[in-house]
C-alpha positions as CSV (number, residue, x, y, z in Angstrom):
1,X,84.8,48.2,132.9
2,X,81.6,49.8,134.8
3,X,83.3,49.8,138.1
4,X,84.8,52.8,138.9
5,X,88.7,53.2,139.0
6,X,89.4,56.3,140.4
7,X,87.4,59.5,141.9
8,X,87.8,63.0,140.9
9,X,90.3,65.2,142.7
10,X,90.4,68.7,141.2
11,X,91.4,70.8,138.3
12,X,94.6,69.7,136.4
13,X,97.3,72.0,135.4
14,X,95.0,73.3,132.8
15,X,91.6,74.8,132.7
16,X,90.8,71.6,130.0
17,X,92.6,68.9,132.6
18,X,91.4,67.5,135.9
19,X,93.2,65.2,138.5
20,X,92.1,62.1,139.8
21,X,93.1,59.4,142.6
22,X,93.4,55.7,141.7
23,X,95.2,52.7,142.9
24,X,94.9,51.0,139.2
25,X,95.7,47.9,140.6
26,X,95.4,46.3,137.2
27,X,97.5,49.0,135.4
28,X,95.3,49.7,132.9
29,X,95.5,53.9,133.4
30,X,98.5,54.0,130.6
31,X,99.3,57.3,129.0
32,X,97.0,57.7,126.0
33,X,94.1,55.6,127.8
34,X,90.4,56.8,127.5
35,X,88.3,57.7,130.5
36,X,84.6,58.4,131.2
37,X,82.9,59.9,133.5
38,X,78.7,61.5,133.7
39,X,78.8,64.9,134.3
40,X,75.0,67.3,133.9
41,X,75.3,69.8,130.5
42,X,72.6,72.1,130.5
43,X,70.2,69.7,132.2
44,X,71.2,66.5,130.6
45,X,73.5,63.8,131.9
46,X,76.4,63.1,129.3
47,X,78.9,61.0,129.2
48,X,82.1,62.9,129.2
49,X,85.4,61.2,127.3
50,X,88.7,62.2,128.7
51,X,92.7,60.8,127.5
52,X,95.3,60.2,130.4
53,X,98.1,62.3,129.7
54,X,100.3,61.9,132.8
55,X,100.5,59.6,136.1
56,X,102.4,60.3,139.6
57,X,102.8,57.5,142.1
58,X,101.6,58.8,145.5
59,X,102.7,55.8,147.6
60,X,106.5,55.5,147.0
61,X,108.7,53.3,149.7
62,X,110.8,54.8,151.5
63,X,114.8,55.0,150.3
64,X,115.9,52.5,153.2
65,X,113.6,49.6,152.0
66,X,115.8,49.6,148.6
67,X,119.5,50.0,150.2
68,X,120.3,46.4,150.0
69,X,120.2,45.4,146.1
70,X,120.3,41.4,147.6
71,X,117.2,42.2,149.2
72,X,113.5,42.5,147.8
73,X,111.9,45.8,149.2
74,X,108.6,44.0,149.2
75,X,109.9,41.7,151.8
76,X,110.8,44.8,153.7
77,X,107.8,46.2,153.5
78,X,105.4,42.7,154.2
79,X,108.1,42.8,157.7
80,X,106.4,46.0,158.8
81,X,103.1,45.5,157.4
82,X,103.0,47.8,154.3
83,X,101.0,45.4,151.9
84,X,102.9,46.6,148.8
85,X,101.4,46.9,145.1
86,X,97.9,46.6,147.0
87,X,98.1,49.8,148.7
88,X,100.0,51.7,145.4
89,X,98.3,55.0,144.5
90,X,98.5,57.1,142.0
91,X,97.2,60.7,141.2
92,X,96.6,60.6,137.4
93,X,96.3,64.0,134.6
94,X,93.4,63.3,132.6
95,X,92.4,65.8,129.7
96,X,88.9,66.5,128.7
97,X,87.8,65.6,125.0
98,X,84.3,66.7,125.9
99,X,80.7,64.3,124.7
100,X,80.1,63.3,121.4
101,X,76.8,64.7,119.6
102,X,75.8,62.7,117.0
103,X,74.4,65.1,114.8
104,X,77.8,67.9,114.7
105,X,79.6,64.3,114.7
106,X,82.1,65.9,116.8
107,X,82.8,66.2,120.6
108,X,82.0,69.7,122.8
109,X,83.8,70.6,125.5
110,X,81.8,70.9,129.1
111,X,84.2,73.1,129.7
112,X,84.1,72.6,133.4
113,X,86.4,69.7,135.4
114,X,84.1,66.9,137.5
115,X,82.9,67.6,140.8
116,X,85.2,66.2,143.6
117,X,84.8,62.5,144.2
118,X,82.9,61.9,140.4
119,X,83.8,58.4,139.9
120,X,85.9,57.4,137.0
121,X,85.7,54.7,134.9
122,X,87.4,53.3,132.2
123,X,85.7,53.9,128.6
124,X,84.0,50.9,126.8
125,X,84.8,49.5,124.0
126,X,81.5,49.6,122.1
127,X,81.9,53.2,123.4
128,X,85.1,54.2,122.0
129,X,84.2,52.3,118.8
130,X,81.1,54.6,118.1
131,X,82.9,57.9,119.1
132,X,86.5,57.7,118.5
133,X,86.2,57.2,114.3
134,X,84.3,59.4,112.3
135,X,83.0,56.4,110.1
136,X,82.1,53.0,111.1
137,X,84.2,49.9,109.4
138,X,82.6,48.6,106.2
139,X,80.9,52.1,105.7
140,X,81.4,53.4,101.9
141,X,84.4,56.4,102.6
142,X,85.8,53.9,105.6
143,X,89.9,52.7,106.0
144,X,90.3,50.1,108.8
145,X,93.9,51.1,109.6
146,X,94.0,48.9,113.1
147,X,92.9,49.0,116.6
148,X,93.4,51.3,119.7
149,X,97.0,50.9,121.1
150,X,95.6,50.4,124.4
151,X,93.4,48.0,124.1
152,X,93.5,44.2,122.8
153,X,93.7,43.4,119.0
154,X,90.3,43.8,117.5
155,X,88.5,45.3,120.8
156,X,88.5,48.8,119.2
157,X,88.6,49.1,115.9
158,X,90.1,52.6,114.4
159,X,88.1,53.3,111.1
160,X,89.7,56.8,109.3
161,X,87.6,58.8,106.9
162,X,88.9,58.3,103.4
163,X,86.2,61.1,102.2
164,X,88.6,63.6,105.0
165,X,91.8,62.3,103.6
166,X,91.5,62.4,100.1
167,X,89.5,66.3,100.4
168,X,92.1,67.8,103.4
169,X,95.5,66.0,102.4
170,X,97.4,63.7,104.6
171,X,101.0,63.1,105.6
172,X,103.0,60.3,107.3
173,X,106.0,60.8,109.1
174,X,108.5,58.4,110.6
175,X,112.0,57.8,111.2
176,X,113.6,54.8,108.5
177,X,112.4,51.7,109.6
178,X,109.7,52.5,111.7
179,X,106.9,51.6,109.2
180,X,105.7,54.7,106.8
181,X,105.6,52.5,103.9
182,X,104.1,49.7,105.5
183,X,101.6,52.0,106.6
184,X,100.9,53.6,103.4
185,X,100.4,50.6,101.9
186,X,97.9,49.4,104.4
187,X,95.7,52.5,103.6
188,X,96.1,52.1,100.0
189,X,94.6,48.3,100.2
190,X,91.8,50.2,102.3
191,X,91.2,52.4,100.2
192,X,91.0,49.5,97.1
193,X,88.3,48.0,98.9
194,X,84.5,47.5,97.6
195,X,83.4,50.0,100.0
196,X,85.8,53.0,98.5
197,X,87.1,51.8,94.9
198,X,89.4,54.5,94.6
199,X,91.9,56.3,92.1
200,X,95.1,56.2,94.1
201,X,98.2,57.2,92.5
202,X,101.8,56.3,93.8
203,X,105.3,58.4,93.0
204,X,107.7,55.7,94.0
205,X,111.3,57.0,93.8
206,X,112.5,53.8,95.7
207,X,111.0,50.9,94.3
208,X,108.8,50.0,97.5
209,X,105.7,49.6,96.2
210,X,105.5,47.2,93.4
211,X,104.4,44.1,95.8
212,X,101.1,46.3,95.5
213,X,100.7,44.8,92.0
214,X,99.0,41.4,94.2
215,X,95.7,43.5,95.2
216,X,94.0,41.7,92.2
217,X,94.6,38.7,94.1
218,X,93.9,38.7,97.5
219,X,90.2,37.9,98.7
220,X,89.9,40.8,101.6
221,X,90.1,43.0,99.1
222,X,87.6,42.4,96.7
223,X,84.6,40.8,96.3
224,X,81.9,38.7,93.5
225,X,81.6,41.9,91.1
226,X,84.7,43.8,92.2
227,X,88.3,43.2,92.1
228,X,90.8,45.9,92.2
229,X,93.5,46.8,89.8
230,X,97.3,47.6,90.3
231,X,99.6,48.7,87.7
232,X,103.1,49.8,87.7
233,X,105.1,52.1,85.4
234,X,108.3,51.7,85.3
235,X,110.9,54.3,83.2
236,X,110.2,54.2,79.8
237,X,106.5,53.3,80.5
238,X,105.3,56.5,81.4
239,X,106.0,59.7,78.7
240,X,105.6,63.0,79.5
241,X,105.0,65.6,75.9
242,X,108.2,67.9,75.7
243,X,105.6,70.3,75.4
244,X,103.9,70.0,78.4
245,X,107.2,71.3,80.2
246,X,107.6,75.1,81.3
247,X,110.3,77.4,80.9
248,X,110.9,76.9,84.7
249,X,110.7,73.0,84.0
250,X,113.7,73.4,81.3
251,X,115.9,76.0,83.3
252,X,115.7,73.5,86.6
253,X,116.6,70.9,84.5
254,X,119.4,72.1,82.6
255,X,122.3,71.9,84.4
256,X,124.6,75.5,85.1
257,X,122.5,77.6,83.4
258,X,123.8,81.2,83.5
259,X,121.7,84.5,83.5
260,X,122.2,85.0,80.0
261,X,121.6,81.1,79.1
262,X,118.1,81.9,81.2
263,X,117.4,85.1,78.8
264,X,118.1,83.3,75.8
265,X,116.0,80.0,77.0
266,X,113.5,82.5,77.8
267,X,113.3,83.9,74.1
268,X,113.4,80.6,72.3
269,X,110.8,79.2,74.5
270,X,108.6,81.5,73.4
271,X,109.5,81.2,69.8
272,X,108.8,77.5,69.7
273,X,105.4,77.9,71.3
274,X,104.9,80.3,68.3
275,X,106.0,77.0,66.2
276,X,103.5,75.0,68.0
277,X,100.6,77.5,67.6
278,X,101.2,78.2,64.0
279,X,101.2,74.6,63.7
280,X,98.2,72.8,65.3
281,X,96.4,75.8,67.3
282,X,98.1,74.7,70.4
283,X,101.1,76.3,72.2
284,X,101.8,72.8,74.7
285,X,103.1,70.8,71.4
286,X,106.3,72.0,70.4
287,X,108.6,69.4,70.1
288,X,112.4,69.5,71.1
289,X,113.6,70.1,67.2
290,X,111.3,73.6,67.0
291,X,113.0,74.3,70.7
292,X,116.3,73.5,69.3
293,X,115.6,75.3,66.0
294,X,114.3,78.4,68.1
295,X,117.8,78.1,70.3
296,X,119.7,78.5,67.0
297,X,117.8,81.4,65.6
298,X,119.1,83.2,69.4
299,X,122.3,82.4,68.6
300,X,122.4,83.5,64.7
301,X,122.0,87.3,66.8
302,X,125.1,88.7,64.8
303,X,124.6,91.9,67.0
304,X,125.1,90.3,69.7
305,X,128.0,87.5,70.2
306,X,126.8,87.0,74.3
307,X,123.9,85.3,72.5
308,X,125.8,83.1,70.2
309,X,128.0,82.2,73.0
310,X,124.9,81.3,75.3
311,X,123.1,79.5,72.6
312,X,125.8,77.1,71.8
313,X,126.5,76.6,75.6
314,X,122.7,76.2,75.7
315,X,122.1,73.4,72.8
316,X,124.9,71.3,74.3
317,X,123.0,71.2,77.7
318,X,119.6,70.7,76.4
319,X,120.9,67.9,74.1
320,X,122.8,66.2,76.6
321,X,120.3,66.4,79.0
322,X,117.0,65.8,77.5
323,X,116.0,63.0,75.2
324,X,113.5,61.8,73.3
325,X,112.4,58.0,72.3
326,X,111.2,54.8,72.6
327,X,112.6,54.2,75.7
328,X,112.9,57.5,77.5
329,X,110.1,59.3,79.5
330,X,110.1,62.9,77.5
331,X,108.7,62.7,73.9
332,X,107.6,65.0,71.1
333,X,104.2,63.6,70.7
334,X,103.4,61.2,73.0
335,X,101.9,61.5,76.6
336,X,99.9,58.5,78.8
337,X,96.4,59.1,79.2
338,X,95.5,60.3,82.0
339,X,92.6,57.7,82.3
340,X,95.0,55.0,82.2
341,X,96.9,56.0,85.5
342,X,94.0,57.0,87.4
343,X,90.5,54.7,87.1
344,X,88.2,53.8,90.5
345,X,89.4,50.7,91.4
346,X,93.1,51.3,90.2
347,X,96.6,52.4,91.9
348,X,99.2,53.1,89.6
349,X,102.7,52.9,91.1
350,X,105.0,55.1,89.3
351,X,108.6,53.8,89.9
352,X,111.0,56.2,89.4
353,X,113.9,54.7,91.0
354,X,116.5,54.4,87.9
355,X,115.3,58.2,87.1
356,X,118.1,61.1,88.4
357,X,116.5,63.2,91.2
358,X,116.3,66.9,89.0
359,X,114.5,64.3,86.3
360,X,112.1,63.0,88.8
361,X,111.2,66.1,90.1
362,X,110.2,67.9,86.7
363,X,108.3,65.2,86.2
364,X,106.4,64.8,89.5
365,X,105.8,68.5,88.3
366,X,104.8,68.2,85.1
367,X,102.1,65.8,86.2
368,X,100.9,67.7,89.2
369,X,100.1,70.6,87.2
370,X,98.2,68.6,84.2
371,X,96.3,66.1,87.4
372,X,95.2,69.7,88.3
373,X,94.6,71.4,85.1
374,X,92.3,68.2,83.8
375,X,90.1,68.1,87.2
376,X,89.7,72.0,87.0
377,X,88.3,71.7,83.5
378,X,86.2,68.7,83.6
379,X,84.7,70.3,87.1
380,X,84.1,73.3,85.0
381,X,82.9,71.7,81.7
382,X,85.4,73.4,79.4
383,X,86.5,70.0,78.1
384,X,84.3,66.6,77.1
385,X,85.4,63.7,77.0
386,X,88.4,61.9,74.8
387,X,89.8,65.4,76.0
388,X,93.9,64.8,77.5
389,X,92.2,67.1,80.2
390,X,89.2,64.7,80.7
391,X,89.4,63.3,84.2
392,X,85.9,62.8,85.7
393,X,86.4,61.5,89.0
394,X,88.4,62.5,92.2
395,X,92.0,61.6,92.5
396,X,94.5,60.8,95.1
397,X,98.5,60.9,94.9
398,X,100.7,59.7,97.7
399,X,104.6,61.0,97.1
400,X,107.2,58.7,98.6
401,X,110.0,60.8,100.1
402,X,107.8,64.1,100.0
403,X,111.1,66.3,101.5
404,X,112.8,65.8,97.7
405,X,109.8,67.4,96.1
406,X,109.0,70.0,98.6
407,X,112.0,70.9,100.6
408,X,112.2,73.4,103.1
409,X,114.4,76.5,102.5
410,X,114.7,76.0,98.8
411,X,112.3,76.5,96.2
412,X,111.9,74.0,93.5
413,X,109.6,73.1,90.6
414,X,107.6,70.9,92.7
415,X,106.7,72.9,95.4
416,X,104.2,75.8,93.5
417,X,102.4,73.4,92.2
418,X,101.8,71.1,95.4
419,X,101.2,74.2,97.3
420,X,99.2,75.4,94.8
421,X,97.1,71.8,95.1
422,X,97.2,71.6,98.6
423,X,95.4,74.9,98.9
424,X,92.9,74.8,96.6
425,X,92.4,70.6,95.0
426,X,90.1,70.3,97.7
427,X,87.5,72.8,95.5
428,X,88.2,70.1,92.7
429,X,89.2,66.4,94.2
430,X,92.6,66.1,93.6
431,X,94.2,64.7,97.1
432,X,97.5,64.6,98.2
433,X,99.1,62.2,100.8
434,X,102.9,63.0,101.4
435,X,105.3,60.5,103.0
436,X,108.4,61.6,104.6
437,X,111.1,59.9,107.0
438,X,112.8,63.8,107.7
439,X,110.0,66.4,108.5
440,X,112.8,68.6,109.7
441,X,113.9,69.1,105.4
442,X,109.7,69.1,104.7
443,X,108.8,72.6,103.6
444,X,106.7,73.7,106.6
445,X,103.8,75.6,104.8
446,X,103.4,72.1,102.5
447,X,102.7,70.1,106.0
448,X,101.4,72.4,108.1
449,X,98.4,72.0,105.0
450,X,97.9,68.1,105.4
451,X,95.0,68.0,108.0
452,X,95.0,64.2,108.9
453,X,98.7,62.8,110.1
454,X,99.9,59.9,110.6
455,X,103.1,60.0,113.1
456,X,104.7,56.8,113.6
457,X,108.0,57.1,115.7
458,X,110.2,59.9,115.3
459,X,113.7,60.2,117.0
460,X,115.1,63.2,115.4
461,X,115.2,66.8,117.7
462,X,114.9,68.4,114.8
463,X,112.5,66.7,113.3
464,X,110.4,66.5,116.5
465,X,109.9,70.3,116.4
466,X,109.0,70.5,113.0
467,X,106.3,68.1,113.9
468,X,105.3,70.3,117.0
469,X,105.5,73.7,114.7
470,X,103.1,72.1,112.4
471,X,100.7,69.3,113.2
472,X,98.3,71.5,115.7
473,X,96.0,68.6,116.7
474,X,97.7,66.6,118.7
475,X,98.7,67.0,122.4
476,X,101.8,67.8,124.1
477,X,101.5,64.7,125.6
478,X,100.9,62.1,122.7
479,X,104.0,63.9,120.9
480,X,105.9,63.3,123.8
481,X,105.3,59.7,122.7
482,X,106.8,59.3,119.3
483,X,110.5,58.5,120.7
484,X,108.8,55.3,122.3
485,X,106.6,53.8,119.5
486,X,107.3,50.6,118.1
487,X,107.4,49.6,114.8
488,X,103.5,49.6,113.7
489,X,102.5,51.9,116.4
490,X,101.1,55.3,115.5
491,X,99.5,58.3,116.4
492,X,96.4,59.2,114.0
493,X,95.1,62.6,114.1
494,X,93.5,65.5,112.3
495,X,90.2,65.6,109.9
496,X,90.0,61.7,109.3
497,X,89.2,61.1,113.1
498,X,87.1,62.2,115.9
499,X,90.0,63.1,118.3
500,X,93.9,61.8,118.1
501,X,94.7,58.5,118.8
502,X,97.2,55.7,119.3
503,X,97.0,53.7,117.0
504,X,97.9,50.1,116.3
505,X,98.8,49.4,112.2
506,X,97.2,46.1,111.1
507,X,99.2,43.8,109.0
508,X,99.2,44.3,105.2
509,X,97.0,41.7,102.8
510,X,99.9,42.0,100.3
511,X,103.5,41.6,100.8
512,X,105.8,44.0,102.0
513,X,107.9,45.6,99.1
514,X,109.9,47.7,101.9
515,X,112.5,45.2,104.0
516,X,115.6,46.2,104.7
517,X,118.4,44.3,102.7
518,X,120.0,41.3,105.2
519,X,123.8,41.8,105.1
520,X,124.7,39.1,107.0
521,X,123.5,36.5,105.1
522,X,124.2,37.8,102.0
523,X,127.8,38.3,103.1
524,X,127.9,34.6,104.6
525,X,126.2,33.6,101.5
526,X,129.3,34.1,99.2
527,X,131.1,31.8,100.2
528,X,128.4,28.9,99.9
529,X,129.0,25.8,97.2
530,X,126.5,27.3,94.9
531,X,127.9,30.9,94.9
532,X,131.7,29.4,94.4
533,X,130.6,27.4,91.5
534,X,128.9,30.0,90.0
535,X,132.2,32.2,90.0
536,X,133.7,29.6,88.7
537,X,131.5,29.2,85.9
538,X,131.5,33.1,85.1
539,X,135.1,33.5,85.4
540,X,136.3,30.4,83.1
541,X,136.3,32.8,79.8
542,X,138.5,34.9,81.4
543,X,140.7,32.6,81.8
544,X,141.2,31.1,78.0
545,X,144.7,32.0,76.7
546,X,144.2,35.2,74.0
547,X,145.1,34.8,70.6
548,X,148.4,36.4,69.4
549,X,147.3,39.7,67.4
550,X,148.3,39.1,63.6
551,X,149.4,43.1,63.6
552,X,152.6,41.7,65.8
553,X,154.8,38.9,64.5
554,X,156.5,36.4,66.1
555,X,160.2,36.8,66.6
């Protein structure tokens, strides 16, 4: 790798770009590539990193050598002595990154191309180890993810910053199948290693994650005095207080809820926070009888018969719709401790997959706001501890399908609250990583405020431009790549890395939770000996004659 592969030819198409000439023999100049080259900054020679972000052949045979299909052109041109791939040449767009000074941990631009005929050489490894990740692997606050695309497994490791990722919010995008979850669920093993021990929480609308519950087991992950922890909630397991619910929580929820059914909501919300405060000093614990109660006294408005009307309409919708008990996730009194779904060490995988999508989203909500409220308190020592607000450590939350809870062009319950957190948890440590297979239904404000990104392919038009509006750290060029990456093969940019890269996904310590469901088997399955005897066996009651009903004799 110290022998040159190419000289300097000019500037590029771009006062940060620069041509050069090579006849990369070995073909090892692929889009995405890192080059070096020395260049003199201010007196002192520097070693200057630069990507390739385009290559032009120079030396193309002619149209005649390839007019007979049943002939080689190579054969052609060895006849009249062109020696073929040996005298291929190619003028190649590099962009500058700049040299990396240790102490900004950052790169500056030279901001001038190489002199003509500079040579070019391809960077190190032990280079782009040092220089390309912002922390070293093993390092307290570092996530292994995988290796450099371009180079061979393990050569160049890529180490994100968990410290940048849990402070300035992340996002993964991909198309189905392309690996999001797989992906997530790699960083979430990284970032349940001894070296970070975090509090990771999962929303899970789909089930995916529960193979996660095998981190306890696995040796990679832990070590003689540390193991981590995985739990998951399923419904029924988690309970959100009644009380802990807004007016806005209760009107989304509701279904049909006219302008005067709002009003009268409105006015009985209040009332049964009057309950609650009369009652134990605290407005959040009314329960659904004082809201029901309060809904009644509306209606008993003999002035006004719109109000009886709307109150009715009302308690038949709020009955109907939320319930309380043993099994269900709303209660009157009961609400899990926050110290029990986030500890260092732990993830807590919320499944919410048998829970209806308006359900799911008031409580993603409800949540967010009390994650929030408890690390702005205990940050500013307004609460101690045994407090439900008590939460003395930094959090993370990564939301599965992220475009149901913060859709673009319509405003829901989720979306104040995560913009709220997105703009300001980093002042408090809550962090948010949002997964999404359609960026193009993403509410753009919402990602254009996750500064690290992981973009795994992406087919969509639509959703390609969403991607381009939004994620300003990555090049043209490596976002012309994400209709061409394979499964496991992403581009990683933003806070949690020195510059963007392509990235390679290492394989998960735990099994994936994600696969698709094989149809062909299953449907070839059916008609196996097991699967007919089974039938068999469940259709036999059927198939015992009914008594004769003693309310009809026999003739």
């Amino acid at each position: 790798m110290n022998q040159p592969l190419g000289r300097a030819k000019g500037p590029g198409p771009t006062p940060h770009s620069f041509l050069f000439v090579s006849p990369d023999v070995e073909q090892r100049l692929k889009v995405g590539e890192f080059i070096t080259y020395e260049a003199s900054v201010d007196g002192t020679w520097q070693t200057i990193l630069a990507r390739v972000i385009e290559r032009r052949p120079l030396r193309l045979y002619p149209d005649a050598f390839s007019g007979d299909p049943q002939i080689d052109p190579n054969h052609v041109a060895a006849i009249v002595g062109y020696s073929g791939r040996t005298s291929e040449l190619f003028e190649i767009t590099a962009e500058v990154i700049g040299y990396y000074d240790a102490d900004l941990r950052d790169f500056i631009n030279p901001r001038v191309p190489p002199h003509v005929g500079t040579p070019i050489m391809l960077a190190e490894d032990e280079y782009l180890s040092m220089v390309l990740s912002r922390v070293q692997p093993g390092e307290v606050g570092a996530a292994t993810i995988g290796w450099l695309l371009s180079r061979a497994r393990g050569e160049v490791p890529i180490a994100i910053d968990v410290g940048a990722v849990a402070s300035t919010h992340l996002a993964i995008i991909a198309s189905t199948g392309a690996g999001k979850s797989y992906t997530a669920s790699v960083l979430i093993e990284e970032m349940l290693k001894p070296n970070n021990r975090a509090a990771v929480l999962v929303i899970d609308p789909h089930g995916e994650y529960d193979t996660l519950a095998e981190l306890a087991n696995h040796k990679a992950l832990g070590s003689k005095r540390y193991r981590p922890e995985a739990r998951i909630y399923r419904p029924g397991d988690v309970k959100i207080r009644v009380g802990a619910l807004e007016q806005g929580d209760l009107r989304y929820l509701l279904p049909n809820v006219s302008e005067r059914m709002s009003y009268v909501l409105g006015r009985a919300y209040r009332r049964a926070q009057q309950m609650s405060r009369s009652r134990s000093q605290q407005e959040d614990r009314w329960t659904l009888n004082e809201l029901d109660e309060a809904i009644q006294r509306e209606g008993e408005n003999e002035e006004d018969s719109f109000d009886r009307g709307s109150a009715n309409a009302l308690l038949w919708r709020l009955r109907s719709t939320i319930k309380t008990g043993r099994d269900q996730i709303f209660d009157d009194q009961e609400q899990t401790p926050l110290d029990e779904l986030f500890r260092p060490g732990r993830c807590t995988v919320m499944q919410l997959s048998q829970v209806e999508a308006r359900q799911q989203q008031v409580i993603v909500a409800a949540l967010l706001r009390r994650i929030f409220n408890a690390r702005l308190r205990t940050k500013n020592n307004s609460v101690d501890a045994g407090d439900d607000y008590y939460l003395p450590y930094p959090v993370f939350i990564l939301i599965e399908e992220a475009h149901n809870f913060a859709p673009a062009g319509a405003d829901i319950v989720t979306t104040g609250i995560l913009k709220k957190i997105l703009a300001e948890g980093r002042k408090f440590g809550v962090g948010v990583g949002l997964i999404s297979q359609r960026p193009g239904k993403l509410d753009p404000d919402v990602l254009s405020q996750c500064n690290t990104q992981f973009l795994l392919r992406i087919v969509n038009p639509v959703d390609q431009a969403r991607v381009r509006e939004s994620v300003e750290s990555v090049g043209r060029d490596l976002l012309n790549e994400l209709p061409a990456l394979t499964k496991g093969q992403a581009i990683i940019s933003g806070m949690a890395v020195n510059t963007p890269v392509l990235c390679h996904i290492r394989r998960r310590h735990t099994p994936h939770g994600g696969e698709d469901i094989p149809a062909p088997e299953e449907w070839v399955a059916y008609f196996d000996d097991a699967h007919e005897q089974m039938r068999q066996r469940d259709a036999a009651p059927l198939q015992q004659p009914r008594r004769r009903s003693r309310l009809f004799k026999k003739e």
